[in-house]
N, C-alpha and C positions, 0 to 999 in steps of 0.2 A: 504493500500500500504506500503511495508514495501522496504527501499535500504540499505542493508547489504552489508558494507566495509570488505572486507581482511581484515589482518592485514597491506598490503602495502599501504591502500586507494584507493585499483580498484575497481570499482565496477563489479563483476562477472556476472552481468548480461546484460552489458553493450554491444552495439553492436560498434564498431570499427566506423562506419560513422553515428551513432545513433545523433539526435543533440541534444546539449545542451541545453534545455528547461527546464525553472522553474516548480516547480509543480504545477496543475494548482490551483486557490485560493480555488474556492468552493468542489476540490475533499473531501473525508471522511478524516481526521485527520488520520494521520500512527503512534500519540501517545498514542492513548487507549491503545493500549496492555499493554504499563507502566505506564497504573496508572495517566495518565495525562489527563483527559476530557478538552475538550473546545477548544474553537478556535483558531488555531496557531494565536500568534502576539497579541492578546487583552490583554488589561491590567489584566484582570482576571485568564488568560492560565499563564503569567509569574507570579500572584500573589500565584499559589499553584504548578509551578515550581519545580521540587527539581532534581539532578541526581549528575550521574550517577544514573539509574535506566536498570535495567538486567531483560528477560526474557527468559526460559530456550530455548535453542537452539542445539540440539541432545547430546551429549556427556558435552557442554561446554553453551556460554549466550550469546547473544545478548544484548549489551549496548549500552545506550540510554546519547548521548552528546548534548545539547545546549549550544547555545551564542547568547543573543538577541544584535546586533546590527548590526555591519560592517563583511566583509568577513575574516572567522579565520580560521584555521585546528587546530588538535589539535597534541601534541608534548611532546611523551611518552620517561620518560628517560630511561627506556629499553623496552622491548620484541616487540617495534613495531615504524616502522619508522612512519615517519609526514603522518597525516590523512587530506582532508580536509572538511572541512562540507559544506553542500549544503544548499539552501535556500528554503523556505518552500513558494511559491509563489512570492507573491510580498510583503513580511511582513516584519518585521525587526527578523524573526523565522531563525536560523542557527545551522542546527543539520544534527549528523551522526550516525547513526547504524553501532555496530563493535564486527563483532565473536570475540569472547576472552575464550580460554580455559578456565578448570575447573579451580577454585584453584587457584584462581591470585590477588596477590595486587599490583597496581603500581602505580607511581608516572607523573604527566603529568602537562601541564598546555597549555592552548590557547596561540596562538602566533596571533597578529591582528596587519600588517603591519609592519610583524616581529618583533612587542614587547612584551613578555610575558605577560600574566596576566594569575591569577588567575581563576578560573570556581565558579565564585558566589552564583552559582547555588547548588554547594556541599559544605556542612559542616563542610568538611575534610580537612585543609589547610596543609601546610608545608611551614614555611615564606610566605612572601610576594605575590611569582606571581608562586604557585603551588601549587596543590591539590592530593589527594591520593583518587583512587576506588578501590575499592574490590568487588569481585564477590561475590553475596551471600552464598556461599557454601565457603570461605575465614574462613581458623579458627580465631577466636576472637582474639585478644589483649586488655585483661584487661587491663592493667594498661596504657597503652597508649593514654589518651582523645583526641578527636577532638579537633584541635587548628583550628580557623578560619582566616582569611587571614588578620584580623584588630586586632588578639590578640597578645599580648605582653609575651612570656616567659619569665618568670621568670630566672636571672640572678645569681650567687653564691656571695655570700657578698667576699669572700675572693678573692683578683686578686693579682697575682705574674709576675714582671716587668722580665723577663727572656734574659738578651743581653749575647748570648750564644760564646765562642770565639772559636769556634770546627764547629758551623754551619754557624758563623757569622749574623747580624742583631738581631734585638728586638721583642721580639712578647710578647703579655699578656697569661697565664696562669690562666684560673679559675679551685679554687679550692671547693669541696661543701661535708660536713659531712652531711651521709645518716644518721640517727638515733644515731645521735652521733658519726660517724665514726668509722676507723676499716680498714680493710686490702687498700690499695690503691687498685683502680682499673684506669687504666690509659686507658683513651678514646683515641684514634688516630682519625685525623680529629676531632677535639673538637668543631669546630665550626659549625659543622654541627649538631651534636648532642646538641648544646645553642638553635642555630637560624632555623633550621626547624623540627626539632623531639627533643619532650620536655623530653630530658633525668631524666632531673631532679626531675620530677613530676612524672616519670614512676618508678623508683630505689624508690623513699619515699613510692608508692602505693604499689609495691611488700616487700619492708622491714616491711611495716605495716602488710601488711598478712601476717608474717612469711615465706615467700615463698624465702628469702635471708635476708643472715644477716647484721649489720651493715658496712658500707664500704664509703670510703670517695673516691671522682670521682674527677678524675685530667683529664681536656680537654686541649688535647695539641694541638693546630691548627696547620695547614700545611704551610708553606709557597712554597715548591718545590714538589709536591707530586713525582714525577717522580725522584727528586735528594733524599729526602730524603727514602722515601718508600723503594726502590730496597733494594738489597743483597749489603750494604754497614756499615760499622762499625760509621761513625762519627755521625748518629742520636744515636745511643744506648750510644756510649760513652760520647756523651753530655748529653742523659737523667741520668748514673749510676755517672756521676764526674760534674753535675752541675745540671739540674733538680728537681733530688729527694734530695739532700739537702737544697735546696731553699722550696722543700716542707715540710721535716722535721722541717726546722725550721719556718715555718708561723705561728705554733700556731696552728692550727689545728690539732684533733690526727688524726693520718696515719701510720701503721704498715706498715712499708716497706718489712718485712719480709714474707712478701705474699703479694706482687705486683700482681695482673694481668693485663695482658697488651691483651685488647680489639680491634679488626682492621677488617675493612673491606676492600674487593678489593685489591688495592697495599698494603692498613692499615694492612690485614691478611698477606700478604708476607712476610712484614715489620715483624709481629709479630710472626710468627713461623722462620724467619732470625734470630731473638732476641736469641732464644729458644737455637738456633742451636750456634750463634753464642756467646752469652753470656748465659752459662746455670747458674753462679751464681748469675745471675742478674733475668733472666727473667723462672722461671720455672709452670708458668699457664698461658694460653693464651685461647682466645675466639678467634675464626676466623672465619669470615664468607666469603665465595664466595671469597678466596684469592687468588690473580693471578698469581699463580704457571707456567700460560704458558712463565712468564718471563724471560728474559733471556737476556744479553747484546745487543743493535740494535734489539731486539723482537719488539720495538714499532715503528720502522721505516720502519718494512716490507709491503707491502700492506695487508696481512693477520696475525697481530701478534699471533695470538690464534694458525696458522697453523703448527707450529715448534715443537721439542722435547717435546712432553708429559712430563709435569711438570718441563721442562723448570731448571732453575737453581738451584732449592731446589732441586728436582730431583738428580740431581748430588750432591749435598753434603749429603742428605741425604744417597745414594750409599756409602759414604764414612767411612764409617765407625762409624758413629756418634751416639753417647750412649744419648738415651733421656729417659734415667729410672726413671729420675726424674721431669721429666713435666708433667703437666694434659692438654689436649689438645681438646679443643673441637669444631671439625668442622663442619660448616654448611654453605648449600649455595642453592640457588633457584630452585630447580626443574623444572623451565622453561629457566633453561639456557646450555642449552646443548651441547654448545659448549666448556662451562667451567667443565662439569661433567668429562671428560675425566682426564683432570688434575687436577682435586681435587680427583678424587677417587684414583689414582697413589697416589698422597703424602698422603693422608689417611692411606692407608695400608704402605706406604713406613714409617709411622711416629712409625704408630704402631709394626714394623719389628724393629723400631730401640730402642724399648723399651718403649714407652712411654704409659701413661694410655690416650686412647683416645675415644669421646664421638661423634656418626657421626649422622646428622639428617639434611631436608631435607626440608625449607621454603617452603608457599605458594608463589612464590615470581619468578622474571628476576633479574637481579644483580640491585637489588633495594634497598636501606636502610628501605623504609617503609615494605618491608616483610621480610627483616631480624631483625628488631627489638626485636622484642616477643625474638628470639633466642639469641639475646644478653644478658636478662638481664635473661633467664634460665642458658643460658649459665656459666655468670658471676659466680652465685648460683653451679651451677653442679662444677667448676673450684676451686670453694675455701670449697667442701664440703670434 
């Protein structure tokens, strides 16, 4: 017996006055197919447990979610709203079958009386109370290791006390020499890249392989993503007249002189804004899935995606703006299709404006765990 979820959590095969009944205890188990023998609920069945587990499903897979205890759905941070899981008789078994196209990595976690947790069950954590699946037909990420939801990243020796008088307030600044450092590369959102995807550990494993060269990572965390991110001058002009001097002088080598400045989502905005608007500060950028559909009051509409294709950059870039001298390389999820329109506009609008530009296409929803990989080629392709 198999019950395949939408992506919405209906069940398609459901009848409108059908009733709500458990399954019954003694039916056949609906986990063989993935590799799970034995009897839902027993200590044996949770002991060789593992998932997400996928089986091929026409074009795309069928995954396979558990949660042994209390009632949870699960809760994907893109490409698919709250799912919720069913129970598998009268057992403490809590699982849901969910089409998922080809080619998808994303980021989810259990919510169990609306408190996150973790999926224990997969290997794949991201902090604390989330997990990362991928579909097996997912291209790899080497350097990237499974972090489990009890392991501790690894944090940069060097921390910069940064009370900024242009953005106002204090925030920490880690600083971390990849192979001895080398050109800065400036993380946006920095604390996302410490505390759920181990930048750190990914940038040493690619620099080992020769796959990018030495470079020192500078995470700068958000405090306003919405104030700072937009199409605004006083984040860049705090990073070019107070930041990167405070990183100059730590001690740490950092060629300032090929900065790239790395971002995703409003971070990508942020970062081709830099480009546009400061080209002697910022002339190599990484962007992933940046949100171009931007635009003053774009986030208070009920539809902000729905407005002016590409949105604000759109327009300055129409302006006449000479980017001869940036390397610009964008990427953004292939399952996000609502953002395709305005990325593919300032793509070519970037490259119209002179600039050298590199376009490629995640397994990925606007997810940081399937823009990864593209981050740190990207970084490599931006300072080659």
């Amino acid at each position: 017996m198999f019950m395949r979820l939408a992506a919405d959590g209906s069940d398609p095969s459901a009848s409108s006055d059908a009733p709500d009944a458990p399954d019954a205890p003694d039916a056949e188990s609906p986990f063989t197919p993935f590799g799970l023998p034995g009897k839902p609920g027993t200590d044996a069945f949770w002991a060789s447990a593992r998932t997400p587990a996928a089986v091929p499903d026409g074009d795309g897979w069928t995954a396979l979610f558990l949660w042994r205890g209390s009632p949870a759905e699960l809760d994907f941070e893109s490409w698919s709203g709250p799912i919720p899981l069913r129970r598998w008789g009268a057992t403490d078994c809590w699982y849901a079958e969910v089409s998922m196209p080809a080619r998808l990595r994303v980021t989810y976690r259990l919510l169990v009386d609306g408190e996150p947790r973790v999926d224990r069950l997969n290997p794949a954590g991201a902090g604390g109370d989330r997990s990362v699946a991928a579909t097996p037909d997912a291209p790899p990420q080497p350097h990237w290791p499974a972090v489990g939801p009890d392991d501790i990243l690894p944090l940069p020796e060097t921390r910069l006390r940064w009370s900024s008088e242009r953005l106002g307030g204090r925030r920490t600044v880690r600083v971390h020499p990849v192979g001895g450092g080398g050109p800065v590369v400036l993380l946006l959102d920095g604390d996302d890249w410490l505390y759920l995807h181990p930048a750190m550990t990914a940038f040493e494993s690619a620099v080992a392989a020769g796959e990018l060269e030495p470079v020192t990572l500078v995470f700068l965390p958000a405090k306003d993503r919405e104030a700072e991110f937009t199409c605004r001058p006083e984040l860049w002009e705090a990073v070019r007249d107070e930041l990167l001097p405070l990183v100059a002088g730590s001690g740490v080598r950092a060629d300032l002189d090929r900065l790239v400045v790395a971002g995703q989502s409003l971070g990508g905005l942020s970062a081709l804004y830099a480009a546009l608007a400061f080209p002697g500060l910022v002339s190599r950028i990484a962007c992933q899935s940046g949100s171009f559909w931007w635009a003053p009051g774009a986030e208070e509409l009920p539809d902000p995606l729905g407005g002016p294709v590409g949105g604000t950059i759109a327009e300055l870039l129409r302006g006449g703006a000479d980017l001869s001298r940036l390397r610009c390389a964008f990427d953004v999820g292939e399952h996000e299709t609502r953002m395709l329109p305005h990325c593919e506009l300032t793509e070519s609008l970037t490259e119209r404006a002179g600039a050298t530009v590199r376009v490629s296409r995640s397994a990925s929803d606007h997810d940081r765990a399937g823009w990864r990989q593209a981050l740190l080629r990207d970084v490599a392709w931006a300072l080659s």
